[in-house]
PDB file of N, CA, C and O in Angstrom:
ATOM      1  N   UNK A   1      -1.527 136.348-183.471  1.00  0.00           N
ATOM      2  CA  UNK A   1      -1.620 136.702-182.088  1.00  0.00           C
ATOM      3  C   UNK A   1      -0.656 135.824-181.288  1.00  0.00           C
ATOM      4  O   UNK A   1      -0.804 134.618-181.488  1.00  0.00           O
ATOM      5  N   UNK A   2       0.143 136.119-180.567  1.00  0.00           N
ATOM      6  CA  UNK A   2       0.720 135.611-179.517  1.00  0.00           C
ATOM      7  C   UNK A   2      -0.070 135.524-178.648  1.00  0.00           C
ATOM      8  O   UNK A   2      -1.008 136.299-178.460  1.00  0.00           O
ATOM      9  N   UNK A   3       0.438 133.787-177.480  1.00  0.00           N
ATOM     10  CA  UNK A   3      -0.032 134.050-176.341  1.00  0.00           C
ATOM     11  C   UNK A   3       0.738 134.344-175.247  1.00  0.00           C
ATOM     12  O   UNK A   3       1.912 133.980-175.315  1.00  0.00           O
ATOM     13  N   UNK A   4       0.282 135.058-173.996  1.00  0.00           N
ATOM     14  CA  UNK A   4       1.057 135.742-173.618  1.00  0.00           C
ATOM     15  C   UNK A   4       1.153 134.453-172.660  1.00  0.00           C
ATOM     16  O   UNK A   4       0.286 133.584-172.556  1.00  0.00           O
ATOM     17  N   UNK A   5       2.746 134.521-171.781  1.00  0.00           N
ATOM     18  CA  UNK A   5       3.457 133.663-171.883  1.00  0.00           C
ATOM     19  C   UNK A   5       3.393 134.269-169.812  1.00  0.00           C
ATOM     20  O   UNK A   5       3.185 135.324-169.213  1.00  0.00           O
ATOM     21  N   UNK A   6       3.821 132.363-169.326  1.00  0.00           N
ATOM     22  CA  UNK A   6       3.536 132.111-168.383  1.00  0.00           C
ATOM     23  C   UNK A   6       3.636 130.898-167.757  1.00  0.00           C
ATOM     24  O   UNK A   6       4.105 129.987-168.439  1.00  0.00           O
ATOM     25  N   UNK A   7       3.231 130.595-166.341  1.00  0.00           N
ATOM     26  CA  UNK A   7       3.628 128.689-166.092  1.00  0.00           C
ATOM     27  C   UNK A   7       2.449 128.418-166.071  1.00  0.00           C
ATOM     28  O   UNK A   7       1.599 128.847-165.291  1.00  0.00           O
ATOM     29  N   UNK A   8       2.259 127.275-167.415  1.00  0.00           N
ATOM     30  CA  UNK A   8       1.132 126.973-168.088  1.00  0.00           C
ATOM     31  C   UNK A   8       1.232 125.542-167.055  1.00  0.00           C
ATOM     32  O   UNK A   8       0.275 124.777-167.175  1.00  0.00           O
ATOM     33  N   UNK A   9       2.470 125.077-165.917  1.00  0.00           N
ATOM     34  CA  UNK A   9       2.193 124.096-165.386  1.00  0.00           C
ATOM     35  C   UNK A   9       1.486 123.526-164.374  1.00  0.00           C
ATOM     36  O   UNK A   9       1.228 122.438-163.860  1.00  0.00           O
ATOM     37  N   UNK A  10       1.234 124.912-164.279  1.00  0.00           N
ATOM     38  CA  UNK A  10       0.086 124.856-162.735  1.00  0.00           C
ATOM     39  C   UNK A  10      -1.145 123.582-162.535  1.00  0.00           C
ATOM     40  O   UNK A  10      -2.266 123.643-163.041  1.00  0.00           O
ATOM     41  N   UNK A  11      -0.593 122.355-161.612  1.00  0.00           N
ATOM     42  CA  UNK A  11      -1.684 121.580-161.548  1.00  0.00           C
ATOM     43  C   UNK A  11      -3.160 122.257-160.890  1.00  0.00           C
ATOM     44  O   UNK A  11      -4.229 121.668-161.051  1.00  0.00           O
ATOM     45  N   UNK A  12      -3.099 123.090-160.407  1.00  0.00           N
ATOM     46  CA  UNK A  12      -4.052 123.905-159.449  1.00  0.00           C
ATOM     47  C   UNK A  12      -5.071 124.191-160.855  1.00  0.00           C
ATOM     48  O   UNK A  12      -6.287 124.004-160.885  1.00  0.00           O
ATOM     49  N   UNK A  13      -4.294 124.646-161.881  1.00  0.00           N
ATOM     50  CA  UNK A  13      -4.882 125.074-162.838  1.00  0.00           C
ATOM     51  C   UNK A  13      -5.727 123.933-163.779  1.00  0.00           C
ATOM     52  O   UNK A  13      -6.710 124.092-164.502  1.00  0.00           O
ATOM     53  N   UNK A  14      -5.000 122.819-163.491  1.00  0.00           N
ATOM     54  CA  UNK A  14      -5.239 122.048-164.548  1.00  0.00           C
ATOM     55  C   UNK A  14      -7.205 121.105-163.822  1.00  0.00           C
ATOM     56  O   UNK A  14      -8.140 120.503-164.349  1.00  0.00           O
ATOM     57  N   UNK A  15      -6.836 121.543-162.479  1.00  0.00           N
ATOM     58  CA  UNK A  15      -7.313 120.660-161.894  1.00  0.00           C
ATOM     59  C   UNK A  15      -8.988 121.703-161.769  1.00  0.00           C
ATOM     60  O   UNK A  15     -10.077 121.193-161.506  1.00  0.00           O
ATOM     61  N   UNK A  16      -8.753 123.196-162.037  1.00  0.00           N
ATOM     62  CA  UNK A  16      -9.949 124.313-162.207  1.00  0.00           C
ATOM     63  C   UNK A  16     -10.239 123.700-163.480  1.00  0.00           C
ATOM     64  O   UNK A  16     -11.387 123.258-163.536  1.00  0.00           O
ATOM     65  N   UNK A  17      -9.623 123.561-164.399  1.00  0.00           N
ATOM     66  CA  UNK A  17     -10.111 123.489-165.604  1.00  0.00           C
ATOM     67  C   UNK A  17     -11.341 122.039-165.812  1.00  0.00           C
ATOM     68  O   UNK A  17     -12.508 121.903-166.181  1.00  0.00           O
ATOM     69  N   UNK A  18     -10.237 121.184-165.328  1.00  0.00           N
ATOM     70  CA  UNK A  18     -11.373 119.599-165.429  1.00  0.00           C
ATOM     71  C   UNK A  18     -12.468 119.705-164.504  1.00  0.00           C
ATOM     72  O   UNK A  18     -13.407 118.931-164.318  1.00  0.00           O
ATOM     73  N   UNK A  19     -12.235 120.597-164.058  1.00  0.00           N
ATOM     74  CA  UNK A  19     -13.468 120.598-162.534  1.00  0.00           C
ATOM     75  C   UNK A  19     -15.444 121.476-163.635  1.00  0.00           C
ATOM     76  O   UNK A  19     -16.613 121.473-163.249  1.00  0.00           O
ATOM     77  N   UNK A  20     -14.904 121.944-164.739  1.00  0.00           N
ATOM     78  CA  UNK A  20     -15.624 122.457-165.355  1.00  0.00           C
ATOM     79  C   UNK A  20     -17.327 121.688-165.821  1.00  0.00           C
ATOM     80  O   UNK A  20     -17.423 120.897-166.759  1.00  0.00           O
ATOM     81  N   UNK A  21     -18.251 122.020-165.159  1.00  0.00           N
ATOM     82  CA  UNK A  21     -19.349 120.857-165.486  1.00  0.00           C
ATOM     83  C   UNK A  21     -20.180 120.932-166.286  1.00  0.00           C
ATOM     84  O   UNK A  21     -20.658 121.974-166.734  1.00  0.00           O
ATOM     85  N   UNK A  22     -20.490 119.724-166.597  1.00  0.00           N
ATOM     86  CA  UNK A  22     -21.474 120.167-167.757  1.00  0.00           C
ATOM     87  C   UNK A  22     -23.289 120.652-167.328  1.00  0.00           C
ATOM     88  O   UNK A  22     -24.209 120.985-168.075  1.00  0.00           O
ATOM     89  N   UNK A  23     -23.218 120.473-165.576  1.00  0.00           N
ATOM     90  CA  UNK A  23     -24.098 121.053-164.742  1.00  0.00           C
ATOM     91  C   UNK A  23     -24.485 122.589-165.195  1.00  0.00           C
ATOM     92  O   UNK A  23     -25.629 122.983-165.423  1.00  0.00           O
ATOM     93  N   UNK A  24     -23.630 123.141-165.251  1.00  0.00           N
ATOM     94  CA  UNK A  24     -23.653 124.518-165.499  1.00  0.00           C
ATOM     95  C   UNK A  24     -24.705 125.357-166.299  1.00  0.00           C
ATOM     96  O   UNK A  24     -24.897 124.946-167.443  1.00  0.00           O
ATOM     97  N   UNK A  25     -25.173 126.074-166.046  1.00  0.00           N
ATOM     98  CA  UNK A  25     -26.270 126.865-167.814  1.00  0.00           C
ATOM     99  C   UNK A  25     -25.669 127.276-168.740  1.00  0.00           C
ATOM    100  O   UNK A  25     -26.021 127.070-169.901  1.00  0.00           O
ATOM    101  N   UNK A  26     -24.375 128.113-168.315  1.00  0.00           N
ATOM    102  CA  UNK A  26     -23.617 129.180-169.075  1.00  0.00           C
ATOM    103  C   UNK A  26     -22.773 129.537-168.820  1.00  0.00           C
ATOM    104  O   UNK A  26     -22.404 129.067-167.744  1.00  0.00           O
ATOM    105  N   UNK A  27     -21.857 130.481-169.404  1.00  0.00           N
ATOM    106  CA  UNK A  27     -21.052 131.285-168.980  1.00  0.00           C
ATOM    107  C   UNK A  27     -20.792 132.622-169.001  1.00  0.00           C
ATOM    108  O   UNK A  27     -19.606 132.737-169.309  1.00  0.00           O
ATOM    109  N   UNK A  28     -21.401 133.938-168.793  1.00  0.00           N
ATOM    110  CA  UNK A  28     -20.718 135.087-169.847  1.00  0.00           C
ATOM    111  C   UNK A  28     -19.235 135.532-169.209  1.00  0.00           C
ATOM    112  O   UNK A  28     -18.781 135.607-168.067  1.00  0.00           O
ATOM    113  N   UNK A  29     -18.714 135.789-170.580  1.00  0.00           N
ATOM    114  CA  UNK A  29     -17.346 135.673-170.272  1.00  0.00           C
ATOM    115  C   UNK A  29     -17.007 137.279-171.085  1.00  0.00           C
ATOM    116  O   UNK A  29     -17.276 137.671-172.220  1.00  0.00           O
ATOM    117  N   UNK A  30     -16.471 137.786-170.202  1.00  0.00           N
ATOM    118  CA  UNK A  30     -15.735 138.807-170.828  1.00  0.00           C
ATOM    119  C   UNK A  30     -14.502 138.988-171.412  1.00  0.00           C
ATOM    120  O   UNK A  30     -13.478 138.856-170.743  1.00  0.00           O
ATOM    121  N   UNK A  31     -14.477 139.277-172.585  1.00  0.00           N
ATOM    122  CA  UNK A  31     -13.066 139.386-173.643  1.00  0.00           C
ATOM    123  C   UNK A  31     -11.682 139.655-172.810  1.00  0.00           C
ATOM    124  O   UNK A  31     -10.884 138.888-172.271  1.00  0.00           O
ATOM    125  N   UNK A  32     -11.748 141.174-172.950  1.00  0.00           N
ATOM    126  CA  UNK A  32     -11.293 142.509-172.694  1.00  0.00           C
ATOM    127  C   UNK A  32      -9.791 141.648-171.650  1.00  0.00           C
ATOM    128  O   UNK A  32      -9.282 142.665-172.121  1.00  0.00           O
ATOM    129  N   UNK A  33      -9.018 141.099-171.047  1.00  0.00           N
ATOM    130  CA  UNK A  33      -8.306 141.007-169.508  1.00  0.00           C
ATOM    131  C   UNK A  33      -8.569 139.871-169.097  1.00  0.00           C
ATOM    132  O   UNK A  33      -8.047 139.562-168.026  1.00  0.00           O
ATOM    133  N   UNK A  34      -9.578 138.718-169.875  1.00  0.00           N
ATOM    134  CA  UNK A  34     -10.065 137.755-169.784  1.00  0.00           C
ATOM    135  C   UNK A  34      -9.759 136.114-170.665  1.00  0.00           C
ATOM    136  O   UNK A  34      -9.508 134.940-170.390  1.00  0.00           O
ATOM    137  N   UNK A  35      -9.950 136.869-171.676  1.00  0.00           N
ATOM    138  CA  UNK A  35      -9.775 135.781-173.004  1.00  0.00           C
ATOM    139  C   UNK A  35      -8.001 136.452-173.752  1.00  0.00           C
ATOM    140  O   UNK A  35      -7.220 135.833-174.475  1.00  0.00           O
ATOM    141  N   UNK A  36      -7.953 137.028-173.531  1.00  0.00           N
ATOM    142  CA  UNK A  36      -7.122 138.061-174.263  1.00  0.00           C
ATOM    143  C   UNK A  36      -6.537 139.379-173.589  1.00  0.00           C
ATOM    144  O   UNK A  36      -7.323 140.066-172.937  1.00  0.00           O
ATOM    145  N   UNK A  37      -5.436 139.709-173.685  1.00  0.00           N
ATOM    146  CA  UNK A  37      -4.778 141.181-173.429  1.00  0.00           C
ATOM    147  C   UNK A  37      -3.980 141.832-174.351  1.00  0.00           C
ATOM    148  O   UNK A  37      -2.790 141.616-174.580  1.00  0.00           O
ATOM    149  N   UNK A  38      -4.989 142.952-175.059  1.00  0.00           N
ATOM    150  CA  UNK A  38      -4.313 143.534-176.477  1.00  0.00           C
ATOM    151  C   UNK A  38      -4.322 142.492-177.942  1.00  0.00           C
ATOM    152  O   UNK A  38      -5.244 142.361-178.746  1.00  0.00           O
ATOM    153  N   UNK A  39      -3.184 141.940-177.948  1.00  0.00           N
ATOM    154  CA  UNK A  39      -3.617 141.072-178.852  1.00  0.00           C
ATOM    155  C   UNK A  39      -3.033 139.483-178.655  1.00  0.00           C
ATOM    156  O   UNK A  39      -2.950 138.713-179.611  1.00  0.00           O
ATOM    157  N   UNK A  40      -2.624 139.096-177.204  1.00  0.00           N
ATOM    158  CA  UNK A  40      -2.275 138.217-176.887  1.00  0.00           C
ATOM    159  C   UNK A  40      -3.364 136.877-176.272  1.00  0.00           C
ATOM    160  O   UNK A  40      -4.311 137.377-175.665  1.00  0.00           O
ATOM    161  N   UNK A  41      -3.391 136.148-176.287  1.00  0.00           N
ATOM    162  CA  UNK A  41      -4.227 135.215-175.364  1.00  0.00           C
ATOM    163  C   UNK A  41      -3.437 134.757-173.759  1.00  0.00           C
ATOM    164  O   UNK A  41      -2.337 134.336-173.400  1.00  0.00           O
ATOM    165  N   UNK A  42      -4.599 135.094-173.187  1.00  0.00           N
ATOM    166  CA  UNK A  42      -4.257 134.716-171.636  1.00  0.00           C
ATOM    167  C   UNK A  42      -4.239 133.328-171.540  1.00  0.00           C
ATOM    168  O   UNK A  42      -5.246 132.642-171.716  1.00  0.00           O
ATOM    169  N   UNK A  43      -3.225 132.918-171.290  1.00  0.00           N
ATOM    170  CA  UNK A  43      -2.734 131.548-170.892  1.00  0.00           C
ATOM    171  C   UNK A  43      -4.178 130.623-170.344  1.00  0.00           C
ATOM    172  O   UNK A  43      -4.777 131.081-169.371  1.00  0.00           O
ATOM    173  N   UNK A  44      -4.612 129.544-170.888  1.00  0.00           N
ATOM    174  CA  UNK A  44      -5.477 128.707-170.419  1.00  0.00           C
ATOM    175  C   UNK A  44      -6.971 129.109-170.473  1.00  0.00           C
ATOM    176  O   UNK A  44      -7.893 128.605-169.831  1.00  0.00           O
ATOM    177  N   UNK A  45      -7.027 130.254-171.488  1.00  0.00           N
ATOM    178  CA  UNK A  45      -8.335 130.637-172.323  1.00  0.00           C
ATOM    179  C   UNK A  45      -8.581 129.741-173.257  1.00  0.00           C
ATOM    180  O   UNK A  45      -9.597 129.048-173.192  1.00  0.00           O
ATOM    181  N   UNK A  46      -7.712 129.624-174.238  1.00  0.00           N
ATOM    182  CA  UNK A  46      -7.865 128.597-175.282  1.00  0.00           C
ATOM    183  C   UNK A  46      -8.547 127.238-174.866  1.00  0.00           C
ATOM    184  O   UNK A  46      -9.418 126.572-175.426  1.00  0.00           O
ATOM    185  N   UNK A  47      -7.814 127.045-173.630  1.00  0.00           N
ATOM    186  CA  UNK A  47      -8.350 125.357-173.142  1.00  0.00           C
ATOM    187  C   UNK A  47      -9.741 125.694-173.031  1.00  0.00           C
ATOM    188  O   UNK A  47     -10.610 125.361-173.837  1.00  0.00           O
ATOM    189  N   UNK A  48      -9.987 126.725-171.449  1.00  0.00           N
ATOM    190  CA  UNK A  48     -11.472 126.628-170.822  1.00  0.00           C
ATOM    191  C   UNK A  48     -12.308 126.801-172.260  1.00  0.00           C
ATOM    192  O   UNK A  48     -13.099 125.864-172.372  1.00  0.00           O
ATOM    193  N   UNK A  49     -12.355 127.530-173.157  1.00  0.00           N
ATOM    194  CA  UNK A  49     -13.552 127.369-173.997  1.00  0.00           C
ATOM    195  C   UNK A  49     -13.342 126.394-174.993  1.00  0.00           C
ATOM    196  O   UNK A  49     -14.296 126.165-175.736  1.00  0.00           O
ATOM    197  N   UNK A  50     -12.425 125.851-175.141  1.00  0.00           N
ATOM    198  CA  UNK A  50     -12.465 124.306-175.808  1.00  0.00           C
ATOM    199  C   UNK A  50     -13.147 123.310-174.949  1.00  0.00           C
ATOM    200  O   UNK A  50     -13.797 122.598-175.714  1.00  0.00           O
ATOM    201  N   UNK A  51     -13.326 122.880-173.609  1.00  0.00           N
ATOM    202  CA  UNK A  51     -13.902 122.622-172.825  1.00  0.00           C
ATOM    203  C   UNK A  51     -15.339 122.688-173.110  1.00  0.00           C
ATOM    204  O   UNK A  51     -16.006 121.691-173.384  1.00  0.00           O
ATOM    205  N   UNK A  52     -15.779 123.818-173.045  1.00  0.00           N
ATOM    206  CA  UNK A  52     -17.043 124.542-173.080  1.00  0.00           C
ATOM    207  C   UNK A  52     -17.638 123.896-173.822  1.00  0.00           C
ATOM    208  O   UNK A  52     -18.671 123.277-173.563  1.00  0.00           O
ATOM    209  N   UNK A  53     -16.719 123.979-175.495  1.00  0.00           N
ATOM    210  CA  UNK A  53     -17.727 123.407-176.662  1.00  0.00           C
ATOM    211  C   UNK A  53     -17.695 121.979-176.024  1.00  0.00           C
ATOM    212  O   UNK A  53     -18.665 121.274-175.746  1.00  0.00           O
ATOM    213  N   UNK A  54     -16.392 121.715-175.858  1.00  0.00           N
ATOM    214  CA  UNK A  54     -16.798 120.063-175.952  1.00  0.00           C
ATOM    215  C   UNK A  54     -18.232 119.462-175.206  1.00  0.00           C
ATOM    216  O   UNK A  54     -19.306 119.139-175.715  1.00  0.00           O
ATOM    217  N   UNK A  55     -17.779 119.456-173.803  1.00  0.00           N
ATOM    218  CA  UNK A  55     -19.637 120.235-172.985  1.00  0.00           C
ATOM    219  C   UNK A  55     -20.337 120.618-173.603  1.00  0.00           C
ATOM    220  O   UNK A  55     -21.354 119.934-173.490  1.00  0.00           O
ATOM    221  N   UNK A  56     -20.508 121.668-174.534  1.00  0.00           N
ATOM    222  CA  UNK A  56     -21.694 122.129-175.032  1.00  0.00           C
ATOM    223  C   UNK A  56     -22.815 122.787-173.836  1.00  0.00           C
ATOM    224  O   UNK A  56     -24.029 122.795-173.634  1.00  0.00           O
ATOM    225  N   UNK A  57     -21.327 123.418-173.093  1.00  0.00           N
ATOM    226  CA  UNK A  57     -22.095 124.657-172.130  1.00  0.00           C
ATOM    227  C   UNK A  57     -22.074 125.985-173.081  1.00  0.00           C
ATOM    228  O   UNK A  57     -21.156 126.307-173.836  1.00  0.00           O
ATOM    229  N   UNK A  58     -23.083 126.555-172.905  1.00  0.00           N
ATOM    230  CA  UNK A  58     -23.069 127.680-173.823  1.00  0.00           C
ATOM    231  C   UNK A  58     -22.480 129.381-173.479  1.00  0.00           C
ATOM    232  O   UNK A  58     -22.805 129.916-172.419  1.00  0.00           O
ATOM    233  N   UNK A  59     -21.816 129.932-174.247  1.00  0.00           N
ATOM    234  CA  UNK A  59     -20.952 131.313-173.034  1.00  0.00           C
ATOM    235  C   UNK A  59     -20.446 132.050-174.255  1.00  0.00           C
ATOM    236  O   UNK A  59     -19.532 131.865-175.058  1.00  0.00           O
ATOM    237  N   UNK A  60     -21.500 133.057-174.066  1.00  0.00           N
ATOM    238  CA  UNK A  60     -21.584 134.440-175.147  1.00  0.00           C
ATOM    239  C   UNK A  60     -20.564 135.152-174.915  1.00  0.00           C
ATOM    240  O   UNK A  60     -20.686 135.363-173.708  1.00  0.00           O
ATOM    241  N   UNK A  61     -19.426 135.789-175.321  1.00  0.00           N
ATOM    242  CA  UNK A  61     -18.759 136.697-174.991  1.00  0.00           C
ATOM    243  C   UNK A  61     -19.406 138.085-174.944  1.00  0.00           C
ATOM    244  O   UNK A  61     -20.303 138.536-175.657  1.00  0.00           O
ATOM    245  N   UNK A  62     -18.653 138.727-173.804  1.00  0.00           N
ATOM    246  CA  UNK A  62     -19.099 140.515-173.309  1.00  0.00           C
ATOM    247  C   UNK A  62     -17.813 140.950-173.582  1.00  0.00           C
ATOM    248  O   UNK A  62     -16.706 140.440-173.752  1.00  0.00           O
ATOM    249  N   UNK A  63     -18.422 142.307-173.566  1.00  0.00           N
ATOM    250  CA  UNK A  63     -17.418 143.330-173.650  1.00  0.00           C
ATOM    251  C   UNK A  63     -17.753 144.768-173.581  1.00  0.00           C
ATOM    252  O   UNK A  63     -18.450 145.103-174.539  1.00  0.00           O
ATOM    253  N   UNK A  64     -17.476 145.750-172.738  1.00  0.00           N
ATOM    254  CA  UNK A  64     -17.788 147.170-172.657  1.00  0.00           C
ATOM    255  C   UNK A  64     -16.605 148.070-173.541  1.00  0.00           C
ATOM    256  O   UNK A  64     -16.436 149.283-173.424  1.00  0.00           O
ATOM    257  N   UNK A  65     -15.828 147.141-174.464  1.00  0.00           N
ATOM    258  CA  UNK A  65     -15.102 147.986-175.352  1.00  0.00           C
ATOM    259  C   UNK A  65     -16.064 148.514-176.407  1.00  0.00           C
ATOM    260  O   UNK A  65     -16.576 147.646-177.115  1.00  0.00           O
ATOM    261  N   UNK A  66     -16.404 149.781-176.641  1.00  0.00           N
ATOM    262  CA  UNK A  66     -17.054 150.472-177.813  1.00  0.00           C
ATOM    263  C   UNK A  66     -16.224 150.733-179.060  1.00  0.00           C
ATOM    264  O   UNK A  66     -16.668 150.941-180.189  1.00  0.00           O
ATOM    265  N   UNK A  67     -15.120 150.695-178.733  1.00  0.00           N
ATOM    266  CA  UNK A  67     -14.300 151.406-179.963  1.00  0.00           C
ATOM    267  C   UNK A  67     -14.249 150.151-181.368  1.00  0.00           C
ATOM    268  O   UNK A  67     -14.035 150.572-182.505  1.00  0.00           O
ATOM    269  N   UNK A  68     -14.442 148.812-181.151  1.00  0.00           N
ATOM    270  CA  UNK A  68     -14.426 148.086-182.018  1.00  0.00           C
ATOM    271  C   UNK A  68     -15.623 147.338-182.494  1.00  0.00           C
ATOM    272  O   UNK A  68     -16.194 146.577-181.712  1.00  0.00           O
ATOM    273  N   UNK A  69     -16.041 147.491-183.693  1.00  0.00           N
ATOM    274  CA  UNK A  69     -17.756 146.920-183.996  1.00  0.00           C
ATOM    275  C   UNK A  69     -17.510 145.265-183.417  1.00  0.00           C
ATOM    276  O   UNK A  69     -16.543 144.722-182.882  1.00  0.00           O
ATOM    277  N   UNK A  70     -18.948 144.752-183.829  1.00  0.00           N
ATOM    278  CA  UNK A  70     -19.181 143.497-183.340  1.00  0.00           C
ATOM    279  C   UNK A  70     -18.454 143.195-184.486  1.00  0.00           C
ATOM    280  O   UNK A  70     -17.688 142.294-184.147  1.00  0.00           O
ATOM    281  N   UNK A  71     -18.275 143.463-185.683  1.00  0.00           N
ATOM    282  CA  UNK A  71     -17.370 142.684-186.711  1.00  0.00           C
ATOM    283  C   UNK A  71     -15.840 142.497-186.280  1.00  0.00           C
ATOM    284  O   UNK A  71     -15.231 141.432-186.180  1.00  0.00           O
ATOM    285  N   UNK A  72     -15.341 143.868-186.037  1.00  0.00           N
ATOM    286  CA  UNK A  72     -13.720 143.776-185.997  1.00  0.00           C
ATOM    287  C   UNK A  72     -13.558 142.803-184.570  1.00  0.00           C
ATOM    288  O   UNK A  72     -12.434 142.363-184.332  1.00  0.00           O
ATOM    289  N   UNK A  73     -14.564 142.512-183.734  1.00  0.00           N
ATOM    290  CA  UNK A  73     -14.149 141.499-182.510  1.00  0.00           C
ATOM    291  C   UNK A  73     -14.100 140.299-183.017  1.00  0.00           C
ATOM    292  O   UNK A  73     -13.129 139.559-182.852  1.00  0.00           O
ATOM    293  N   UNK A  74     -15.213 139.958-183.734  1.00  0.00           N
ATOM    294  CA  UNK A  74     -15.554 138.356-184.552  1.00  0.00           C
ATOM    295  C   UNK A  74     -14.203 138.293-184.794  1.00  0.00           C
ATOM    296  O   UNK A  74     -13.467 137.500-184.208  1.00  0.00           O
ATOM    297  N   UNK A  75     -13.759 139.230-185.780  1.00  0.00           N
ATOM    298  CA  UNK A  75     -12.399 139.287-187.020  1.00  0.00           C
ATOM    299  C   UNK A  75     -11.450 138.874-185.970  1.00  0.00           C
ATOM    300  O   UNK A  75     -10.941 137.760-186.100  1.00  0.00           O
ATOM    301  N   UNK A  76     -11.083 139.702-184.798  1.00  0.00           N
ATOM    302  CA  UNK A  76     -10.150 139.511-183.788  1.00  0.00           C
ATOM    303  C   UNK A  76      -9.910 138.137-183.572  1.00  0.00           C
ATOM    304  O   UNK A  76      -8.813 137.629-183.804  1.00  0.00           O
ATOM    305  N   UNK A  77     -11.174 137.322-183.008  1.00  0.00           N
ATOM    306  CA  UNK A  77     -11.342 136.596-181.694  1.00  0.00           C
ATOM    307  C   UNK A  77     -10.957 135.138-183.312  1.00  0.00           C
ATOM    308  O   UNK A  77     -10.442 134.075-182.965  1.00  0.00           O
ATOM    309  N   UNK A  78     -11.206 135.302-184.463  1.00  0.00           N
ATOM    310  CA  UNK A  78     -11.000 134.642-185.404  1.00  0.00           C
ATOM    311  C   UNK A  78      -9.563 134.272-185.633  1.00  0.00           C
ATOM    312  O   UNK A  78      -9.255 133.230-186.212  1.00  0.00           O
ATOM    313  N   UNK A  79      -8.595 135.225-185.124  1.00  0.00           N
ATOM    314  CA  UNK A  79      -7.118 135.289-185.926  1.00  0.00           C
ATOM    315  C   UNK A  79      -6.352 134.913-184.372  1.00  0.00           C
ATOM    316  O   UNK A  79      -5.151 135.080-184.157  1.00  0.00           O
ATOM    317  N   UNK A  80      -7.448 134.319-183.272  1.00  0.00           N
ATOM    318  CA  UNK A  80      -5.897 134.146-182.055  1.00  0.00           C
ATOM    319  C   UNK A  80      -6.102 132.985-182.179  1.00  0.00           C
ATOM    320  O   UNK A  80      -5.390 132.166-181.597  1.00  0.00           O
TER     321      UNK A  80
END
């Protein structure tokens, strides 16, 4: 998977990301335009849920795509 490409220098960005608390309950996070587009990763997905674990905030992924089982997403979300 490529990620799709962009200015990853954004302090604005950097500064959403650390702002992330471990206050929080959860997250649900949707795949689809979110984590990913097609088969690319959206710039600064990778970080926020590296974050997450590190926290050990917990954030199920969603998705209203039907066309792919819960396996071929696992398989997906495995290979970016």
């Amino acid at each position: 998977m490529e990620l799709i490409t962009g200015d990853d220098s954004d302090p604005e960005m950097d500064g959403e990301l650390n702002s992330v608390s471990g206050n929080n309950r959860g997250y649900l996070i949707d795949m689809d335009g979110v984590i990913y587009r097609g088969s690319k990763l959206i710039p600064g997905s990778g970080l926020f849920i590296q974050i997450l674990l590190e926290k050990e905030i917990p954030f199920p992924f969603l998705t209203n795509n039907s066309q792919r089982s819960r396996r071929d997403v696992v398989l997906k979300l495995a290979h970016m």
